[in-house]
VEXBA-986836 format. One line per field, with one value per residue (C-alpha): chain; residue number from 1; x negated, y negated, z. Coordinates in steps of 0.001 Angstrom, whole numbers. Each point is the difference from the previous one (the first is absolute). Layout:
REM residues N
ch: A|...
i: NUM|...
u: X|...
v: Y|...
w: Z|...
END
This chain:
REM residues 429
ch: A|A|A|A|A|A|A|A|A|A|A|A|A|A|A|A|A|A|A|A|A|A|A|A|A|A|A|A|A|A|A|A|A|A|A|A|A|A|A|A|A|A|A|A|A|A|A|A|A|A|A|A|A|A|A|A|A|A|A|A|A|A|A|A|A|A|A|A|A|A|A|A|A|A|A|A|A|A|A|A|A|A|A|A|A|A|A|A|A|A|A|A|A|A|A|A|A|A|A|A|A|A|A|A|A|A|A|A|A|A|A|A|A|A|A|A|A|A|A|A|A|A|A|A|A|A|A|A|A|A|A|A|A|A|A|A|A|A|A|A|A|A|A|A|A|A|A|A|A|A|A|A|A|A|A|A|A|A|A|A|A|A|A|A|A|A|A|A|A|A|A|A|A|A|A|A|A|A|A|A|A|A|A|A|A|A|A|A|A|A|A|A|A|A|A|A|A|A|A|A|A|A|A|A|A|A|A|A|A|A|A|A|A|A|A|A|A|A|A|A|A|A|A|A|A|A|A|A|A|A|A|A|A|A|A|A|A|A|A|A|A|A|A|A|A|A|A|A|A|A|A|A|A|A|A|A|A|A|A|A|A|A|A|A|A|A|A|A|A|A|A|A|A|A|A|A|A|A|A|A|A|A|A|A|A|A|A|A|A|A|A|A|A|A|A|A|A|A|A|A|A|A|A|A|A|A|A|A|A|A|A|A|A|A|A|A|A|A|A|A|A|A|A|A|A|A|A|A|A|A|A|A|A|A|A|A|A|A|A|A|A|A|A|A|A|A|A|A|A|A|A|A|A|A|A|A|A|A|A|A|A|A|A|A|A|A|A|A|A|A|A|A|A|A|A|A|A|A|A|A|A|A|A|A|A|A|A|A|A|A|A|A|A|A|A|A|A|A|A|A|A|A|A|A|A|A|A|A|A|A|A|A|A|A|A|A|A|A|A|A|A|A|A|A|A|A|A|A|A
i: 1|2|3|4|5|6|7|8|9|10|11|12|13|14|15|16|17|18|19|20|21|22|23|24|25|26|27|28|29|30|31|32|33|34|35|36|37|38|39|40|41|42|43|44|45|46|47|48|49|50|51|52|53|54|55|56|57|58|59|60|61|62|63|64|65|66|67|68|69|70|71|72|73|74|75|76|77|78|79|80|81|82|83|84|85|86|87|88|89|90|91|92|93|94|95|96|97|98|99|100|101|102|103|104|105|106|107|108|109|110|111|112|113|114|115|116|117|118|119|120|121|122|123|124|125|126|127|128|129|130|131|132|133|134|135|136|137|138|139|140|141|142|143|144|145|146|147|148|149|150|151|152|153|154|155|156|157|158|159|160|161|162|163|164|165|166|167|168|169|170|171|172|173|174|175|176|177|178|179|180|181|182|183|184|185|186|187|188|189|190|191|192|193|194|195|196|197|198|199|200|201|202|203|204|205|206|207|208|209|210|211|212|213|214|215|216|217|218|219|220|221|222|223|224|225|226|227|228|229|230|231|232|233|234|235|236|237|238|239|240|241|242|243|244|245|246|247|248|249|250|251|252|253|254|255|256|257|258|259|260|261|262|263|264|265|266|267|268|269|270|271|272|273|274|275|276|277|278|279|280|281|282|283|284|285|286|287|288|289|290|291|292|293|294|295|296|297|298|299|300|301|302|303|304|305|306|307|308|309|310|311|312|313|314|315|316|317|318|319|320|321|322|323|324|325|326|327|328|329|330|331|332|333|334|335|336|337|338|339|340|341|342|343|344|345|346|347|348|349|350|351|352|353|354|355|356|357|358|359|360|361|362|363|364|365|366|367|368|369|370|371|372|373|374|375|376|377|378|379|380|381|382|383|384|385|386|387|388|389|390|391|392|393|394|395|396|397|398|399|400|401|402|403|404|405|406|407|408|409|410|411|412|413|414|415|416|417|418|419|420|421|422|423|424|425|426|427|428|429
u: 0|-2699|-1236|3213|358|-3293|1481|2528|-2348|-1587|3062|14|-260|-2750|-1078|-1205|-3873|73|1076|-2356|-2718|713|-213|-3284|-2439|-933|-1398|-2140|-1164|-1876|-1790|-3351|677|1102|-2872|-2105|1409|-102|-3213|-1061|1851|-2177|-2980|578|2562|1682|-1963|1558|3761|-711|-1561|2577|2395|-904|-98|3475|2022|-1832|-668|-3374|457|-1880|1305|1894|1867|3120|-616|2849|108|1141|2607|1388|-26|1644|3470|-301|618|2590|3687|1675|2690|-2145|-1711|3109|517|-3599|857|3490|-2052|-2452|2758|1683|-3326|-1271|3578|-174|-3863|607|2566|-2528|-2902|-504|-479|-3703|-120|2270|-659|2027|-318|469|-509|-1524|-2891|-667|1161|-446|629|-1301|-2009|892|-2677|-153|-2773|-2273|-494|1329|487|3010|-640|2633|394|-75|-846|3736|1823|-301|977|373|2669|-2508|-1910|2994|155|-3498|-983|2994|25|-3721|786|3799|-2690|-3031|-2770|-2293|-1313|2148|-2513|1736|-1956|2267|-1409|-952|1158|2397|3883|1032|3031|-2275|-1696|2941|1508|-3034|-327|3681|-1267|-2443|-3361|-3028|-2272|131|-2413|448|-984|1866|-460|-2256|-2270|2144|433|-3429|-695|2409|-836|-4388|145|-2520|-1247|3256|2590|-114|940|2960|1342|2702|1363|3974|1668|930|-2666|-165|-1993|-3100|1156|1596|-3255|-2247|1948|-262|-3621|-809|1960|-3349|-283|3187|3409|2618|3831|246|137|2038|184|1320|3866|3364|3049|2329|3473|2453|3654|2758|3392|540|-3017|226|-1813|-680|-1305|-2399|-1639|-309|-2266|-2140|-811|-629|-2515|-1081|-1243|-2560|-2460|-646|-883|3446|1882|3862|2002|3764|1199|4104|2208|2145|-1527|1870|-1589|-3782|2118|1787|-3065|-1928|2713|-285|-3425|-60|2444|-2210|-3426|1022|-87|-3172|-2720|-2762|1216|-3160|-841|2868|9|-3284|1224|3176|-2594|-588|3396|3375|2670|267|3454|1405|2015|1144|-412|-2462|-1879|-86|-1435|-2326|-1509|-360|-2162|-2052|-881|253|394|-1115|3132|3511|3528|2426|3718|1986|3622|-1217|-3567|31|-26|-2545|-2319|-361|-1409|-2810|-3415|-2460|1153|-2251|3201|3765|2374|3546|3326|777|-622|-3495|-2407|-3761|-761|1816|-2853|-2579|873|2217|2449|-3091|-1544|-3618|-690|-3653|915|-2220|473|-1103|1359|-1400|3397|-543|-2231|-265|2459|872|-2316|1428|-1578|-1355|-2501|-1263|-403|-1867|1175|-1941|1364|-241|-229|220|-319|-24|-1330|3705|-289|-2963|573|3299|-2135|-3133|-114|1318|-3210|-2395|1174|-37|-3697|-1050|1129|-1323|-3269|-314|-990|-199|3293|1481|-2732|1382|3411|-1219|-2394|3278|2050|-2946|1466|-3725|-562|902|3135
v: 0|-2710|571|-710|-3303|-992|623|-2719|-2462|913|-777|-3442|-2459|-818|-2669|1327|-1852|2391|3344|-461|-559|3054|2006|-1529|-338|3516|1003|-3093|821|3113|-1161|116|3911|906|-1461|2245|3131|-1036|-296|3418|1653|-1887|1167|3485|1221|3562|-249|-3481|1569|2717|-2108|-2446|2501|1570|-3715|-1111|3548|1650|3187|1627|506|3648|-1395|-3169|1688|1629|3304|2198|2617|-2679|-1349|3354|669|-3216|1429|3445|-3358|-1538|214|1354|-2354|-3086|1296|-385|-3530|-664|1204|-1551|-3634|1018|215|-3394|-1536|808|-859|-3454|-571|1520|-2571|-2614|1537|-2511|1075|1371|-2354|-2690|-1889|-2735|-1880|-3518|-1975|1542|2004|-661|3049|-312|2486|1354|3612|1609|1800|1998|-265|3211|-140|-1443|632|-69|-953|2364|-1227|2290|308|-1461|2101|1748|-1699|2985|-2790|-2335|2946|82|-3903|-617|3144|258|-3228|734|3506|-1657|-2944|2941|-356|2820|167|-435|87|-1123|-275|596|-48|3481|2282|-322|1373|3073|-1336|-3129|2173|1557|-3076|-836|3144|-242|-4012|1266|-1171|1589|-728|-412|-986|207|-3634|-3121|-3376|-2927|2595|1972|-3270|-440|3524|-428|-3325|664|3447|2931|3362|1407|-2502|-1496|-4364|-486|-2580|-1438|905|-92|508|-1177|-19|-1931|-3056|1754|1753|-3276|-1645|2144|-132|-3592|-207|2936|-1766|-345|3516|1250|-1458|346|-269|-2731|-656|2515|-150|1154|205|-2784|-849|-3241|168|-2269|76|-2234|877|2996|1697|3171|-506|3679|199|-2432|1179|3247|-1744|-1929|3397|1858|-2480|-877|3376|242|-1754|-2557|-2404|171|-3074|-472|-3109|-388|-2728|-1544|-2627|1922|-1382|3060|2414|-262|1076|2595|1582|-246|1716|3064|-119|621|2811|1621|-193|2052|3173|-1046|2362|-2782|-2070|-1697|-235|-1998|-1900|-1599|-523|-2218|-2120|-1726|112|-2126|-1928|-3331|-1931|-1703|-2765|1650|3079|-2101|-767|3323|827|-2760|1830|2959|-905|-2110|3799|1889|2924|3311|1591|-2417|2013|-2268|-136|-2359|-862|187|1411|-85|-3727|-109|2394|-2562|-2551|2230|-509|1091|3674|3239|2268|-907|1933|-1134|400|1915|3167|-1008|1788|-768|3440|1093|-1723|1159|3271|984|-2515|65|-3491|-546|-899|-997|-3480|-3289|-1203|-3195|-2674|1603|617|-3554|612|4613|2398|3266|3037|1394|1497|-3301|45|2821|-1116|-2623|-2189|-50|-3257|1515|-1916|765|-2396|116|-2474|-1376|-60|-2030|-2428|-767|-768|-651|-3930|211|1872|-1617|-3527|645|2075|-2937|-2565|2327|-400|3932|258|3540|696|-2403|1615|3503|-562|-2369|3118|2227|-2831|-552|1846|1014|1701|3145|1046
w: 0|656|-3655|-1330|1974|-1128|-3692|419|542|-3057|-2524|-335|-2938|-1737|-2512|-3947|1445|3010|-1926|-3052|2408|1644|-3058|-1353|3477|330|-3318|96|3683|-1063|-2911|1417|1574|-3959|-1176|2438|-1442|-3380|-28|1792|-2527|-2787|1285|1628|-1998|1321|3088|714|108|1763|2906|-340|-124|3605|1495|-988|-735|2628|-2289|-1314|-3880|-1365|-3469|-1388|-2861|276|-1580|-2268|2408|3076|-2602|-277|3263|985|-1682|1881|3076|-1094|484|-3676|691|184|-3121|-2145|1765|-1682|-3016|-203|1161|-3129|-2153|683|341|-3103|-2232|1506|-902|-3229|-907|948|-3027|-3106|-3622|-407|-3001|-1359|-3024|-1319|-3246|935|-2931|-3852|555|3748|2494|3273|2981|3239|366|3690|1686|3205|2388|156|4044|2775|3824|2271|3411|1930|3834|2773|3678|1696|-2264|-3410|-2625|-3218|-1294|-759|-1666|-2996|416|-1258|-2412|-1526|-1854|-832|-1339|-1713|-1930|-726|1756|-321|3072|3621|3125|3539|3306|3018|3997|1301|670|-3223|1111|-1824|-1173|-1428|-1761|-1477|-1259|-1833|-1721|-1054|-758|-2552|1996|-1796|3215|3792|2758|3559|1031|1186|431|-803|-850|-2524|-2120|179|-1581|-2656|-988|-42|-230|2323|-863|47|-865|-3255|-591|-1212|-1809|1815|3529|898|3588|2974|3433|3225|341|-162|-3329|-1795|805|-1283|-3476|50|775|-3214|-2699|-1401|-469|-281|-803|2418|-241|2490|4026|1293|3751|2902|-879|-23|-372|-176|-1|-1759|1857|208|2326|-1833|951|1694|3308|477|-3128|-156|3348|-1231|-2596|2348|2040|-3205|-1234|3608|594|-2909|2115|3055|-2762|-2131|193|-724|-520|-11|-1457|80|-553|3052|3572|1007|-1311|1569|3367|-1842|-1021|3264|1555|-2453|-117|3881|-255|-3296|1661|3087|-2264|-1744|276|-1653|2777|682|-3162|-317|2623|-1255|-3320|792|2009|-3911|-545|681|-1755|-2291|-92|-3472|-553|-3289|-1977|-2466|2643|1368|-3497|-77|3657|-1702|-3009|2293|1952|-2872|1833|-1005|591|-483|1553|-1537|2001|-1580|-730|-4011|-29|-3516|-40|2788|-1726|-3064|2427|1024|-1640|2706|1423|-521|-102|659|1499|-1023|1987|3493|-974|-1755|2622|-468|1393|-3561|-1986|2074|-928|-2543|-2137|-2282|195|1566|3625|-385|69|689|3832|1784|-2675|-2534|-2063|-1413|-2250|-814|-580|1503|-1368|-3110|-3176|-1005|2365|-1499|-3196|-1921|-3480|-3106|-2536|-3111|-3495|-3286|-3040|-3689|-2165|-585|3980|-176|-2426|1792|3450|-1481|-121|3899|1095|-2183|1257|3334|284|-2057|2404|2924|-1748|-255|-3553|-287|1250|-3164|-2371|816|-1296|-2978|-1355|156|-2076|-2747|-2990|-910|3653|-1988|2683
END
């Protein structure tokens, strides 16, 4: 009981300053420890992660990779019924992605003899940071591989903390994940991203980490690209006086026991409802079994109070939130207002847990703010653009002068004289 009055002192309102801040001081406060780590794994290489592995995880590594036989073994583990459930995830997963794939190659003719078009290519390798240690996480297993596997890459490696959950490794066999090493944090970036004896570099590294983990992927976009900052987990809800009070708690909890560091925002145009929800929230938490988990978590969270619906929308792109529950008289109308949201959830019965697991859509999402400016993971990010031209001498002609007029003014003679030599009817073309 004394842990639950020490929650209602925690649910209180907060300004967009104070929550944003929240979400953005602890990757920056480990900066220097990343760096640290980052640059033991440069130099020592396997022997770096398995030191660093027995600091932090606590467990002494006879090998990194995750060999075939430990895969198969790993099903022999697992309950058949949360197999299917994998597969049945897999399925949805991978029809949603899927619809997301350009055309390998479009090519347009846009005016006489000029086509133009893009060329879609996969990415050969890249890495999926799967988290572990609070819980296991064989969702975010699909969530990252599948798109990877949906775009075709050739190569899927993921890194996951040791020791790696059978029913992990499960859902990345079902995933499609060609390789998998029994390491976690900082240092597991640092592996995929430079490369040791045993892991090879990749070229771009997706998932979700702590702040150790988002860090570290920040600090090697030198090396490797990443998907973007994808922190330890939120949520803001949009409600007006139709929200469903009961509802929207069950939200906060679900996101609130991810991690100490989650943060969840409800915002309203109903000063009702704040009480509404603290009261279920109370009730909820009593059968939590991540209670102090929780408890921590709704320390960086609370409520914000609109004047109007607008402005309730105007709050919300100024957190762009990784996750957005929207509970609104018309949703529909509320959802065209939103331009800063990782994922949206629309209407009552719109559970986030649903896209963290199985409607189909990704839950590797950018956190702290960082919905302002990337996307949620998808196939794109696993796939790279090629502008493709082709032009005939009709072509030419027809945008010759343009190009030879401008290179000239540029002073970049050679850039004019290449099209000129093409257009000289003695160039022998």
């Amino acid at each position: 009981m004394p842990a639950l009055l020490m929650f209602v002192h925690m649910w209180k309102a907060v300004s967009i300053d104070t929550w944003n801040k929240k979400r953005t001081q602890g990757i920056s406060s480990v900066k220097e420890t990343v760096e640290g780590i980052i640059e033991k794994v440069r130099n020592d290489g396997d022997r770096a992660l398995i030191s660093l592995t027995e600091q932090f995880d606590h467990v002494t590594l006879d090998h990194i990779r995750v060999s075939e036989e430990e895969l198969d073994a790993a099903y022999e583990q697992v309950d058949t019924r949360l197999i299917e459930y994998l597969i049945e995830a897999e399925a949805r997963i991978s029809r949603f992605h899927e619809m997301q794939m350009p055309k390998e190659l479009w090519l347009e003719e846009v005016e006489p003899g000029v086509v133009l078009g893009v060329k879609t290519t996969p990415l050969e390798r890249i890495g999926a940071y799967i988290p572990g240690g609070r819980a296991a996480y064989p969702s975010t297993a699909l969530m990252c591989a599948i798109p990877a596997r949906v775009a075709g890459v050739s190569t899927i490696c993921c890194c996951s903390p040791p020791p790696v959950q059978p029913l992990t490794l499960v859902a990345m066999d079902i995933a499609g994940v060609d390789e998998v090493y029994s390491i976690g944090g900082a240092q597991a970036v640092a592996a995929m991203a430079l490369g040791t004896e045993t892991i090879k570099p990749v070229e771009k590294i997706v998932g979700p980490g702590n702040v150790f983990v988002t860090m570290a992927k920040m600090l090697l976009r030198d090396s490797a690209e990443i998907d973007f900052p994808a922190g330890p987990s939120e949520i803001a809800i949009l409600a007006d006086s139709t929200g469903n009070p009961h509802f929207i708690a069950a939200d906060i909890l679900a996101q609130a026991e991810h991690d100490p560091d989650a943060a969840c925002i409800l915002v309203t145009t109903d000063e009702d409802l704040p009480l509404k929800v603290w009261t279920s929230l109370q009730g909820q938490l009593r059968a939590e079994p991540r209670f102090e988990i929780i408890e921590k978590a709704l320390e960086n969270s609370g409520f914000m109070t609109a004047d109007s619906l607008s402005k309730g929308i105007d709050m919300i792109n100024a957190l762009a939130p990784e996750h957005l529950a929207i509970q609104v008289a018309d949703p529909l109308n509320a959802l065209s207002g939103i331009r800063n949201a990782g994922s949206v959830f629309v209407g009552p019965y719109a559970a986030v847990a649903c896209g963290d697991y199985s409607s189909g859509t990704n839950h590797v999402l950018p956190t702290a703010g960082y919905a302002r400016i990337y996307s949620g993971l998808d196939v794109h990010h696993f796939c790279k653009r090629s502008s493709v031209q082709a032009i005939s001498r009709e072509g030419l002609d027809n945008i010759g002068d343009v190009v030879e007029g401008l290179a000239d003014a540029e002073g970049l003679h050679a850039h004019a004289e290449s099209v000129r030599i093409r257009r000289k009817k003695d160039a022998g073309l």
